[in-house]
N, C-alpha and C positions, 0 to 999 in steps of 0.2 A: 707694795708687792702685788703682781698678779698672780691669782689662782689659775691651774690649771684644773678644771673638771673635766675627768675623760666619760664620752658620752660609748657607754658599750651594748645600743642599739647592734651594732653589727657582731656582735657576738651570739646575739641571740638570733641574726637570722642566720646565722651559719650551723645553731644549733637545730632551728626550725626547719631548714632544708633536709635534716638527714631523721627526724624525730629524736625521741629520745631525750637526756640530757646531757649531750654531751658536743660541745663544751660546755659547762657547768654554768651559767650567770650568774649565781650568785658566788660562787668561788671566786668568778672574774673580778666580780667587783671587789670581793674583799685585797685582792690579790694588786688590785690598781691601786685601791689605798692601801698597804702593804709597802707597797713599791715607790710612792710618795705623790699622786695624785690627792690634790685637796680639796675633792670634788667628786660624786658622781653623777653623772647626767640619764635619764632614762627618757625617752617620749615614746609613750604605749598610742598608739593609733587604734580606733574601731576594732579595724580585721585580726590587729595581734600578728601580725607577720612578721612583727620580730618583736621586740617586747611584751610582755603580757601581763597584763593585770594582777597577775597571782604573780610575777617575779618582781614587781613593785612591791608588793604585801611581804614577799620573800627577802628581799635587800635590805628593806628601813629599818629592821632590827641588827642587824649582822655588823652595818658599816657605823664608823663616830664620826667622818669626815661629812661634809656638805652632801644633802641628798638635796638634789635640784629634777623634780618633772614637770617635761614641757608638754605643750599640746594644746590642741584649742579646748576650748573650754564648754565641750557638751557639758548635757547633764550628768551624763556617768563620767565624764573628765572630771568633773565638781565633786562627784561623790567622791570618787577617790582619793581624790586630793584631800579631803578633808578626813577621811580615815585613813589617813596615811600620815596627815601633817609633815610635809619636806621641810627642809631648812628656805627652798625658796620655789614657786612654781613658775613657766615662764610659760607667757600665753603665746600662742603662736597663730596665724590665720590660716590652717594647712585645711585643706577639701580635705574629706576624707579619705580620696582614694590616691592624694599624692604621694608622691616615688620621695620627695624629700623636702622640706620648706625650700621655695622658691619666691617669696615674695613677702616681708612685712606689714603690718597692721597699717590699713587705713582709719587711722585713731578720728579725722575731721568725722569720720563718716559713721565709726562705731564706739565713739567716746562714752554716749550714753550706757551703752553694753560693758563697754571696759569699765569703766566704772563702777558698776555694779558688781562684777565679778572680782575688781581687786578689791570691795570694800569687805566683800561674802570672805576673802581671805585674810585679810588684815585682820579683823576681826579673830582671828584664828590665830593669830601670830607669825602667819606665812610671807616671809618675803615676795613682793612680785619683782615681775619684770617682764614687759611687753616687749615683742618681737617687733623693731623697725626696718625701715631703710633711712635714707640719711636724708630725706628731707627734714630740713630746720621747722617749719611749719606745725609737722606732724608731730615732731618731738615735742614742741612746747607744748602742743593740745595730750600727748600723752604723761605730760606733769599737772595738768588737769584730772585726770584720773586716779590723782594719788595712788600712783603707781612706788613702788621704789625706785625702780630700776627700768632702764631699758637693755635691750640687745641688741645691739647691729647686726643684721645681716649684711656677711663679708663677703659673700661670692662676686660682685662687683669687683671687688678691691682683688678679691683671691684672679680674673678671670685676664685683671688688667697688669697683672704686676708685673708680667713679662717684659710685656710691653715699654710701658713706662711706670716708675714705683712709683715716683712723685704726684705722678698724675693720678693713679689709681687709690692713693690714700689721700688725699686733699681733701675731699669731701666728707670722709670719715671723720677726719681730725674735726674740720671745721661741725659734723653735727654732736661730735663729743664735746666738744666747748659750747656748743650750745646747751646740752644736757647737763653737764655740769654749771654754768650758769642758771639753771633752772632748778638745781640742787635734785636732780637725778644722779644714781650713779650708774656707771657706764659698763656694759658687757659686751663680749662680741662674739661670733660665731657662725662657721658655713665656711668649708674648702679652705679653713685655713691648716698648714701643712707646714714643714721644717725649713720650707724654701722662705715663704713667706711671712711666717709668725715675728721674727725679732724686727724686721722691720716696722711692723703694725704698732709694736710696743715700744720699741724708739719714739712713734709719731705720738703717739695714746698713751704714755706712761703713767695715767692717773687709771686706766683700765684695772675694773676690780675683777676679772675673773674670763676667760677663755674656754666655748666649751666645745673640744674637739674628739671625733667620732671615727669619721672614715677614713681619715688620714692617716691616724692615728694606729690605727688598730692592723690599718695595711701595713706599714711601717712595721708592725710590731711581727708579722709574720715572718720578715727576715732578718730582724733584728733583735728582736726577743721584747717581750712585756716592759720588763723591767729597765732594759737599755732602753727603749723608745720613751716611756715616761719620763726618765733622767733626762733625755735630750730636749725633749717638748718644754722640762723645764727651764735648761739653762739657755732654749730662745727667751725665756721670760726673766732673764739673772737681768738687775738693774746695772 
């Protein structure tokens, strides 16, 4: 089975834009798992323009379902995470001033770093999972870092499907068989959306978990919360 963790980033900048708390995040989330997400996703960035470090502190008590924060792993990424303790953290290589992950871990080049930071977690009891792309290469170097887990960044896949689906999931498939031959297991995530999702998991059906955000949550504004999570799921019905 795959999980769906709804990542409700954009709830929080829709609350940041007008001050105030309203819409509520933490309500949101309880409300996602309420509605049958088995997953929450947070990634708090530096500036806090939409997530914020005190709504991480605010959530990890409230929800029982998978609390998963991503983000690179400054020092204060570090600290929080460890006073925080998620069910899994996922490291990502974002500058800090990007609009959304746009590119995967160069693991050839920052293994030594990854390394260290999945060991400061393990240690903890914190599931990882590095943010790739689908080079085979980098994946095997990121089962070097006794990582748990990897993620696929899907915006590739999401940007080609139109196009041709065959084409635009091939590469996926083939570096999730390599992850899995490496005894990684597999996540994905980025622009995947209602058009796209059952196909991804037809190809990946060993995928343990899907973490979606934007799609999602737009979706949900004319559809409703609770309808759009049941739908998100039954892309993911075997």
């Amino acid at each position: 089975m795959t999980k769906l963790s709804v990542n409700i980033n954009k709830i929080a900048t829709l609350r940041n834009a007008r001050g105030g708390n309203v819409p509520n995040v933490k309500t949101a989330a309880i409300n996602c798992e309420l509605f049958g997400a088995e997953g929450i996703t947070v990634h708090p960035r530096p500036d806090e323009r939409h997530i914020r470090y005190r709504d991480v502190l605010e959530i990890r008590p409230v929800i029982t379902t998978e609390f998963n924060i991503e983000g690179y792993p400054s020092d204060s990424f570090v600290d929080l995470v460890l006073s925080v303790k998620p069910d899994q953290v996922t490291l990502v290589p974002d500058a800090h001033d990007a609009i959304t992950s746009n590119a995967g871990w160069d693991v050839m080049r920052y293994r030594l770093f990854l390394t260290d930071i999945v060991s400061t977690f393990r240690k903890e009891g914190i599931r990882t999972s590095i943010f790739v792309d689908t080079d085979t290469m980098n994946i095997e170097q990121a089962a070097r870092t006794g990582t748990d887990r990897i993620e696929l960044y899907t915006e590739p896949y999401a940007s080609g499907f139109d196009r041709n689906a065959v084409e635009a999931v091939t590469p996926f498939v083939n570096a999730a068989k390599v992850a899995q031959s490496a005894g990684l297991g597999v996540n994905a995530g980025h622009d995947l959306n209602l058009d796209n999702l059952r196909f991804l998991h037809m190809n990946i059906p060993w995928l343990m978990e899907v973490s979606i955000g934007h799609a999602l949550i737009a979706d949900a504004l004319y559809l409703g919360l609770e309808n759009t999570i049941q739908m998100y799921k039954r892309q993911l019905a075997d």
